[in-house]
LUMDRENMI-638519 format. One record per residue: residue in one letter; residue number from 1; x, y, z of N, C-alpha, C, O in turn. Coordinates in nm, 4 decimals, m for minus. Atoms other than C-alpha are relative to their C-alpha. Layout:
# residues N
PT marti drenti     n_c1     n_c2     n_c3    ca_c1    ca_c2    ca_c3     c_c1     c_c2     c_c3     o_c1     o_c2     o_c3
PT     A    NUM        X        Y        Z        X        Y        Z        X        Y        Z        X        Y        Z
...
# end
This chain:
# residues 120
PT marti drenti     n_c1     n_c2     n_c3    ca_c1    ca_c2    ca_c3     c_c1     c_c2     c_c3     o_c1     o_c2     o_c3
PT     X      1   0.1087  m0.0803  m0.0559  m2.9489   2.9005  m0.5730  m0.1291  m0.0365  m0.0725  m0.1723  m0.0188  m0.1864
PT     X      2   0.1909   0.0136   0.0688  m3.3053   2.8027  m0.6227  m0.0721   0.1024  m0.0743  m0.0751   0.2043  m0.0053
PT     X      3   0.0551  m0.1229   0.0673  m3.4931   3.0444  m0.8779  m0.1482   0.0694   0.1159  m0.2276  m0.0054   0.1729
PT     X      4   0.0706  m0.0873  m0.0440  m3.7140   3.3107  m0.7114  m0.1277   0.0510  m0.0806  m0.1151   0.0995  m0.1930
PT     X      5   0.1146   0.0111   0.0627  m4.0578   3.3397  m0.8030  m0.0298   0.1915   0.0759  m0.0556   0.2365   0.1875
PT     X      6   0.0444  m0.1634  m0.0199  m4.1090   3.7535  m0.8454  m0.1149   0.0013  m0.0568  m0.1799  m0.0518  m0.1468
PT     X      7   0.1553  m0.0592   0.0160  m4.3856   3.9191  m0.8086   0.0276   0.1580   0.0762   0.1205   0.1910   0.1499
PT     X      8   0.0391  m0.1504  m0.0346  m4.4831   4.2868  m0.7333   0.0672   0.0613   0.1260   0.1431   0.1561   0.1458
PT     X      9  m0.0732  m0.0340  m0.1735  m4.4113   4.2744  m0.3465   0.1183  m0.0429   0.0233   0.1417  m0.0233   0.1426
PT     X     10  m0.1206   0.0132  m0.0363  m4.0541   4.1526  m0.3570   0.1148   0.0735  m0.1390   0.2347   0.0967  m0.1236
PT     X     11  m0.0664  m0.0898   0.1363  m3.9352   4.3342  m0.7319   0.1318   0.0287   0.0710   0.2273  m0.0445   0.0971
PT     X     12  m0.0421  m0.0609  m0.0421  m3.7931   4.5964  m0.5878   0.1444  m0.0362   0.0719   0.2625  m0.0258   0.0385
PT     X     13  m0.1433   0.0746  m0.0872  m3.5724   4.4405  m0.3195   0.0791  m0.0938  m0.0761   0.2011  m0.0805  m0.0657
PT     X     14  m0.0695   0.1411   0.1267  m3.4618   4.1258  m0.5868   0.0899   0.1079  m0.0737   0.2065   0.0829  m0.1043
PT     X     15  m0.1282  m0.0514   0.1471  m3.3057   4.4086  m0.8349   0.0746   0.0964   0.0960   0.1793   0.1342   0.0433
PT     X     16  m0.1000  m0.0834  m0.0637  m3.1466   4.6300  m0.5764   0.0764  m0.0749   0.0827   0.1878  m0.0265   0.1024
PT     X     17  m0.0511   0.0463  m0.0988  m3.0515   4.3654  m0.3178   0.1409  m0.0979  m0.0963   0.2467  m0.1414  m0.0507
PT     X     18  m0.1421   0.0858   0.0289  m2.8302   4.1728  m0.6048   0.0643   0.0604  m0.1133   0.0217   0.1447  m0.1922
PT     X     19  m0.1109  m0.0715   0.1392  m2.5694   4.2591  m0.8520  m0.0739  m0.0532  m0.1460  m0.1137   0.0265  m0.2309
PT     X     20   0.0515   0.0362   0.0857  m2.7024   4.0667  m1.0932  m0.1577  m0.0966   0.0085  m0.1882  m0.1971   0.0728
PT     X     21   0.1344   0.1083   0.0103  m3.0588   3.9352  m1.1776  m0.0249   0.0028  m0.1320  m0.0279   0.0972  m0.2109
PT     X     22   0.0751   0.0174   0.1233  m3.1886   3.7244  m1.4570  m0.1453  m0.0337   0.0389  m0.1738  m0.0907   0.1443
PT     X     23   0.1053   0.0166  m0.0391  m3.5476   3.7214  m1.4904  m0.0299  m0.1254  m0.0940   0.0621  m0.1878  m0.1468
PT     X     24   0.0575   0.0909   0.0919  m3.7796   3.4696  m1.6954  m0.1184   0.0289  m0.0501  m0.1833  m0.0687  m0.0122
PT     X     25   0.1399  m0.0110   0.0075  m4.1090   3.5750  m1.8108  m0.0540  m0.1019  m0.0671  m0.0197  m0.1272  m0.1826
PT     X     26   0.0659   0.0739   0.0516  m4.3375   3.3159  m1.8510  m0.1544  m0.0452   0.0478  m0.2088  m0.0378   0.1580
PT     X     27   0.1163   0.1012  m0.1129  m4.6531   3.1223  m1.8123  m0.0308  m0.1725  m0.0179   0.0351  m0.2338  m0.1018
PT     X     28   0.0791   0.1411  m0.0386  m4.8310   2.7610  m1.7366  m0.0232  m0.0487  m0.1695   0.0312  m0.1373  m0.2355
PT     X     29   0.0208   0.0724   0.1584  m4.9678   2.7284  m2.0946   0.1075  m0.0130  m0.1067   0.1089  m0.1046  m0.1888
PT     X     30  m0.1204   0.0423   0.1136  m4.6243   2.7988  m2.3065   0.0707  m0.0920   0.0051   0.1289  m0.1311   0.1062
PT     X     31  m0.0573   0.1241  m0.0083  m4.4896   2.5187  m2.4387   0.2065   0.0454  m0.0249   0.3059  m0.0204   0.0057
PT     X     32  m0.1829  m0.0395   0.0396  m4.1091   2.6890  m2.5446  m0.0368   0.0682   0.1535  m0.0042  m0.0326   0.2162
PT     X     33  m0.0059  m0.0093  m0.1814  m4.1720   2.8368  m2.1307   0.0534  m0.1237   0.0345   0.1724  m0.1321   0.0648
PT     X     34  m0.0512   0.0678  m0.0812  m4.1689   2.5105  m2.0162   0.1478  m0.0986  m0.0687   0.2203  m0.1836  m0.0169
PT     X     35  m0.1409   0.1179   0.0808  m3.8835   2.3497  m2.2889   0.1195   0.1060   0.0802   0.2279   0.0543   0.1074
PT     X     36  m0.1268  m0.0971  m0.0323  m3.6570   2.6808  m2.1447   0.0166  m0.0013   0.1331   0.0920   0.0819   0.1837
PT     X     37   0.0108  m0.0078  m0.1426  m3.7256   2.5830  m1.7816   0.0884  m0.0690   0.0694   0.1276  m0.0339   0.1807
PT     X     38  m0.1204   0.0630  m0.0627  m3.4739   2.3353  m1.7170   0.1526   0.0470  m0.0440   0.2587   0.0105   0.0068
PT     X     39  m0.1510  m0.1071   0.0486  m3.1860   2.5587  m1.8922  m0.0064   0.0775   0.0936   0.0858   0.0816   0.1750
PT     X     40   0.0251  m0.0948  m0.1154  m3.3109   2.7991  m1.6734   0.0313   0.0080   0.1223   0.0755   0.1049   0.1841
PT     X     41  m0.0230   0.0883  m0.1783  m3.2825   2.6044  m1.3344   0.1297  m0.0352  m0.0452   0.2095   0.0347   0.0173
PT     X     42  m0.1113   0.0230  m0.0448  m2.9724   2.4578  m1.4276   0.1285   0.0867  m0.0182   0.2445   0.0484  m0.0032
PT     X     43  m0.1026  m0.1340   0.0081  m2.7935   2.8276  m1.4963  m0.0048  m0.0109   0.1443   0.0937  m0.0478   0.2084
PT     X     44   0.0103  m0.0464  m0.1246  m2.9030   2.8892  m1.1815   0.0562  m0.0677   0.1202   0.0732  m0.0431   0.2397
PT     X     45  m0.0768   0.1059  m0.1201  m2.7504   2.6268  m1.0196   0.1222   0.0403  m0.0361   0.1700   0.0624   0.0752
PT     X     46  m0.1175   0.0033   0.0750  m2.4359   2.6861  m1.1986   0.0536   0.1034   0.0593   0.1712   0.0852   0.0908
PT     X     47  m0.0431  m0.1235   0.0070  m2.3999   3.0531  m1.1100  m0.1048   0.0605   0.1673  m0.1959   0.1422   0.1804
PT     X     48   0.0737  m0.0113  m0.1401  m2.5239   3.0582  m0.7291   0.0352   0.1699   0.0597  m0.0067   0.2056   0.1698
PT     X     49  m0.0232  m0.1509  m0.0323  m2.4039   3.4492  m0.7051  m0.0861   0.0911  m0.0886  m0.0673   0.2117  m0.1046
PT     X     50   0.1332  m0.0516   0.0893  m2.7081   3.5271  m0.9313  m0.1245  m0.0177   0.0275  m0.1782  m0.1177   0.0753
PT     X     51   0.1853   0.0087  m0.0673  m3.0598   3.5922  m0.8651  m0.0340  m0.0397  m0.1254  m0.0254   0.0400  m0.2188
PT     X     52   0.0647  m0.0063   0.1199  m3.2145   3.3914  m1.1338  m0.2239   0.0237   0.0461  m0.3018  m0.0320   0.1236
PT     X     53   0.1311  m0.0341  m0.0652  m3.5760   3.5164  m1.0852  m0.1603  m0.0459  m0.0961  m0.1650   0.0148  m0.2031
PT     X     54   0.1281  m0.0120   0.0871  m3.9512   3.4160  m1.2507  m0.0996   0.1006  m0.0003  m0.1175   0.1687   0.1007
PT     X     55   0.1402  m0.0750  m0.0077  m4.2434   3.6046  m1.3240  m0.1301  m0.0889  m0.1002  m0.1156  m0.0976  m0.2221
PT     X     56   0.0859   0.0287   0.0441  m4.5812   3.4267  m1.3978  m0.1119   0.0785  m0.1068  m0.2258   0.0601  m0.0637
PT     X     57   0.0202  m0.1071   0.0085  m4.7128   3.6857  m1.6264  m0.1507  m0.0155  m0.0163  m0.2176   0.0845  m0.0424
PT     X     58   0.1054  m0.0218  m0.0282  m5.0507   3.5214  m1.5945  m0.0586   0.0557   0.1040  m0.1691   0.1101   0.1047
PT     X     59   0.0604  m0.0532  m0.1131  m5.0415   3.6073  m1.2233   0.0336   0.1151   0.0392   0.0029   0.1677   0.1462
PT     X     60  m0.0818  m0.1235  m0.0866  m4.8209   3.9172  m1.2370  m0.0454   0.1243  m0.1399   0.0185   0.2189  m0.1859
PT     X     61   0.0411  m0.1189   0.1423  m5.0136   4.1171  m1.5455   0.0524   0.1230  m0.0189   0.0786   0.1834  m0.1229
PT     X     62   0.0000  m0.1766  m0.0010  m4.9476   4.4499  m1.4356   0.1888   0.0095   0.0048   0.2482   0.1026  m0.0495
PT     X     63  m0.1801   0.0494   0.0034  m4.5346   4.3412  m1.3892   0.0344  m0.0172  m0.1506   0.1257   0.0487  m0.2003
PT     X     64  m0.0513   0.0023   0.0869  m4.5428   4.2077  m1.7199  m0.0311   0.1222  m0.0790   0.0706   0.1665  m0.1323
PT     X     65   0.0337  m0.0864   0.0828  m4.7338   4.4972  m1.9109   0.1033   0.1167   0.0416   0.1415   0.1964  m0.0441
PT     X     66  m0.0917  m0.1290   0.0128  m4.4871   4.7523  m1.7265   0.1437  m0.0289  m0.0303   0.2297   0.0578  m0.0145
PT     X     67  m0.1252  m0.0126   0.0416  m4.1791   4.5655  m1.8598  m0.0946  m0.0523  m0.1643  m0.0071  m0.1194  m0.2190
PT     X     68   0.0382  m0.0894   0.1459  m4.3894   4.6012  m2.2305   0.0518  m0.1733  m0.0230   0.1604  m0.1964  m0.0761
PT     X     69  m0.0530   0.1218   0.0059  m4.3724   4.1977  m2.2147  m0.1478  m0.0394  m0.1062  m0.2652  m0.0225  m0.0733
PT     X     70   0.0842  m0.0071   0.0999  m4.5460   4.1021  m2.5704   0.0191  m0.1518  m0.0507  m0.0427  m0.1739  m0.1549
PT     X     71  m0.0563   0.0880   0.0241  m4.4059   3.7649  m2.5993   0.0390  m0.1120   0.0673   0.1610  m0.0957   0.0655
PT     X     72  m0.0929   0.0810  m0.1212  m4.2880   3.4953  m2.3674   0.0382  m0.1619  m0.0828  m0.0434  m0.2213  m0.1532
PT     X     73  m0.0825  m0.0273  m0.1160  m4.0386   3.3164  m2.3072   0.0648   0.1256   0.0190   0.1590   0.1404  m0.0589
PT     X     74  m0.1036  m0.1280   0.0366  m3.8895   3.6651  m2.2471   0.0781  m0.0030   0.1223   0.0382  m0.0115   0.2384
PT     X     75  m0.0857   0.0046  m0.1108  m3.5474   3.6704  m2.0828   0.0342   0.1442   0.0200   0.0191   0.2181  m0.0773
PT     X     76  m0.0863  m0.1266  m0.0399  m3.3751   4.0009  m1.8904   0.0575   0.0390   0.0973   0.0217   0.0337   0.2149
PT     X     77  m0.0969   0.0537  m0.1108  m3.1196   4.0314  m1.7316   0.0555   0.2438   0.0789   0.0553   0.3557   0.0276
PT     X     78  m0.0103  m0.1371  m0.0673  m3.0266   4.3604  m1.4697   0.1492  m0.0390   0.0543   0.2049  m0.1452   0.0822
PT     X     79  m0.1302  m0.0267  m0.0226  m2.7188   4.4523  m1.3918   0.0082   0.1444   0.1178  m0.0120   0.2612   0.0845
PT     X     80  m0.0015  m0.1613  m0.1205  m2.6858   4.7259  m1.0597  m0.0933   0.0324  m0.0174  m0.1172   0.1454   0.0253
PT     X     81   0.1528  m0.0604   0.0103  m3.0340   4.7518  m1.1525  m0.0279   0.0789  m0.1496  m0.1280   0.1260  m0.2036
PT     X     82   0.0540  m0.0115   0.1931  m2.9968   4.8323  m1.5255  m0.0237  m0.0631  m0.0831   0.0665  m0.1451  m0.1003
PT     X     83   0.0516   0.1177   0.0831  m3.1577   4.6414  m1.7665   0.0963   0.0644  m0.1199   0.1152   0.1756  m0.1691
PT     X     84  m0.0925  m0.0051   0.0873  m2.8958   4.5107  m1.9999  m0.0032  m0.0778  m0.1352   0.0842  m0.0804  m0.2219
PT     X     85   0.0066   0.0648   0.0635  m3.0762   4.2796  m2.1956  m0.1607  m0.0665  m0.0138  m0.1839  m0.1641   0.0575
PT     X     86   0.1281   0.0009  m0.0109  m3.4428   4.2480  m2.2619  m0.0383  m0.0684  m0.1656  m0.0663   0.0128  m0.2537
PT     X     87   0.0619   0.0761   0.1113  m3.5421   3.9694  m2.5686  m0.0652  m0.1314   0.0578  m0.0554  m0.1924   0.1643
PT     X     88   0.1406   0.0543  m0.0684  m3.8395   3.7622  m2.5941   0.1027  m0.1525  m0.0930   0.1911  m0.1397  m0.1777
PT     X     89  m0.0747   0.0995   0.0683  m3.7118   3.3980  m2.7046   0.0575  m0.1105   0.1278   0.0727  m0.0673   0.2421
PT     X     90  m0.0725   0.0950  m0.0576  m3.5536   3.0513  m2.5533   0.1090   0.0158  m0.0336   0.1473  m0.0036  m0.1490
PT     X     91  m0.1683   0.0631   0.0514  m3.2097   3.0397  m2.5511   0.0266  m0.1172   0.0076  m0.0336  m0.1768   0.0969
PT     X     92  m0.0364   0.0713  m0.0798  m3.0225   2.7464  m2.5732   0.0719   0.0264   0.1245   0.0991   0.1399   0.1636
PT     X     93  m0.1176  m0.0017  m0.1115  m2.7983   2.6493  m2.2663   0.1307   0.0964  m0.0502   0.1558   0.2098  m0.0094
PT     X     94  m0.1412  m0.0536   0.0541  m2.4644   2.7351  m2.4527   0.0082   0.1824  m0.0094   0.0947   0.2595   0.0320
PT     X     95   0.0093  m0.1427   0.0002  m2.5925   3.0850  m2.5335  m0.0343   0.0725   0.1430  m0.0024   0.1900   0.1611
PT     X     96   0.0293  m0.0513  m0.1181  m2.7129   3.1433  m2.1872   0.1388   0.0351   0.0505   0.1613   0.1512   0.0846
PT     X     97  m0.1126   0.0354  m0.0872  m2.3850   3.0679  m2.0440   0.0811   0.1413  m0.0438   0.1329   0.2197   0.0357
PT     X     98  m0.0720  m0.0968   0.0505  m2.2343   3.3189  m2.2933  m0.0830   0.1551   0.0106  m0.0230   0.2622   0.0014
PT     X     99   0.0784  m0.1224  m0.0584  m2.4942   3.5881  m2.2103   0.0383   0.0386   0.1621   0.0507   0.1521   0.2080
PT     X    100  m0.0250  m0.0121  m0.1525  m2.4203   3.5475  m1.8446   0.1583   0.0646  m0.0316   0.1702   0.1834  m0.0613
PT     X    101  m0.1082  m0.0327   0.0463  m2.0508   3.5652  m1.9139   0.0143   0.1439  m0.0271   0.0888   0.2213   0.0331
PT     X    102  m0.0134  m0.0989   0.0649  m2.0936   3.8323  m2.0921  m0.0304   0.1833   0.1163   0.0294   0.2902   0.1288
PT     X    103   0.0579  m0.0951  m0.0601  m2.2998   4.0507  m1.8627   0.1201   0.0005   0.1459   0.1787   0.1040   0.1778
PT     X    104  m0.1616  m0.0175  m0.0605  m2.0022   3.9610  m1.5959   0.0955   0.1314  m0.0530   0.1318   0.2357   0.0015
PT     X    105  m0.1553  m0.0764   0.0472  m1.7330   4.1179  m1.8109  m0.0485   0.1822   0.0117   0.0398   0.2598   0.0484
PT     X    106   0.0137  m0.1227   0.0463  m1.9019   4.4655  m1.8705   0.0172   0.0869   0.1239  m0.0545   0.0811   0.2238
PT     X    107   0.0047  m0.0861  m0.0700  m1.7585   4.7408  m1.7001  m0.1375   0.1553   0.0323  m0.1593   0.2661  m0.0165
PT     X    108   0.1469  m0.0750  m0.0183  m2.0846   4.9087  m1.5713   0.0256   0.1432   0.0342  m0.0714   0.2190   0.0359
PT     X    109  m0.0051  m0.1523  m0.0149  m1.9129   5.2588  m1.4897  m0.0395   0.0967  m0.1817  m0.1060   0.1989  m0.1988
PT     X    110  m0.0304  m0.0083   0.1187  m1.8533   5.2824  m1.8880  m0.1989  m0.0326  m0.0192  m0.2716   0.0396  m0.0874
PT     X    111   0.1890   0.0264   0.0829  m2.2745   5.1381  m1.9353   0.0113   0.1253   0.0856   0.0616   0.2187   0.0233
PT     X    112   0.1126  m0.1076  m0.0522  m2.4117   5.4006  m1.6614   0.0863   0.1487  m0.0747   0.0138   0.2454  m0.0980
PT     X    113  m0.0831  m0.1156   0.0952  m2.1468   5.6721  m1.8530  m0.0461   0.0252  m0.1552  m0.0314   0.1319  m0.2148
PT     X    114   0.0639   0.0108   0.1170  m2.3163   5.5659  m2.1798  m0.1319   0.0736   0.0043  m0.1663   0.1730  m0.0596
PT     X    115   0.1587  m0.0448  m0.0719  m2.6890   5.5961  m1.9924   0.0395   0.1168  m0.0119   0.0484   0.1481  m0.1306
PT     X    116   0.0010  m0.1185  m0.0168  m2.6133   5.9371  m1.8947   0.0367   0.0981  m0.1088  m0.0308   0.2011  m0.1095
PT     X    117  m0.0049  m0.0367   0.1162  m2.4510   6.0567  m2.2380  m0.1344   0.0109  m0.0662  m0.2014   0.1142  m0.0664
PT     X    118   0.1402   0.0202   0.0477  m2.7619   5.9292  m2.4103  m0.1374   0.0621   0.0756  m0.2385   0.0805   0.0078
PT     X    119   0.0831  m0.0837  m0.0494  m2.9808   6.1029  m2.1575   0.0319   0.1755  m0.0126  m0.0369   0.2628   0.0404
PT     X    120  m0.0210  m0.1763   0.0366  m2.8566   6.4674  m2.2559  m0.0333   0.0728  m0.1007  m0.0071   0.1930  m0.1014
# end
């Protein structure tokens, strides 16, 4: 699956319409942006039942300031629409793979059972 270039007017639908989305925050001038861009693309090829998604956060300001984005490359990944993983940084490949993986295995009745504990 080709990565998805988010922005404001499709958000919404991208994190509800898939089980899983990874995002990317980045821009044009970072140089660790563009070294994390072909790890990036080729998860995404790898794992075609995933929305891997971008955000330009030169062109999407108000996107990045309301996910409190202080840093880029910043990866995060949603899960049923819960953010399960929000750090600013390149991964390598290897760790990606095992982040993905990872976010697979987790029984999400047990996270939103956590959420709701922690909200009381």
């Amino acid at each position: 699956m080709a990565t998805i270039n988010l922005t404001a007017d499709n958000f919404k639908e991208t994190i509800s319409g898939n089980d899983i989305v990874i995002v990317d925050f980045w821009a044009e001038w970072c140089g660790p942006c563009r070294s994390f861009a072909p790890t990036f693309e080729a998860a995404s090829e790898k794992n075609a039942d995933i929305a891997f998604c971008k955000v330009n956060t030169e062109e999407e300001r108000e996107m990045a300031a309301g996910f409190n984005i202080r840093s880029i490359p910043t990866l995060m990944v949603f899960r049923e629409q819960v953010i399960l993983y929000a750090v600013a940084g390149a991964l390598p490949a290897a760790a990606l793979d095992q982040l993905i993986e990872q976010v697979r295995a987790l029984d999400m009745e047990k996270v939103r059972a956590e959420i709701a504990a922690a909200e009381e």
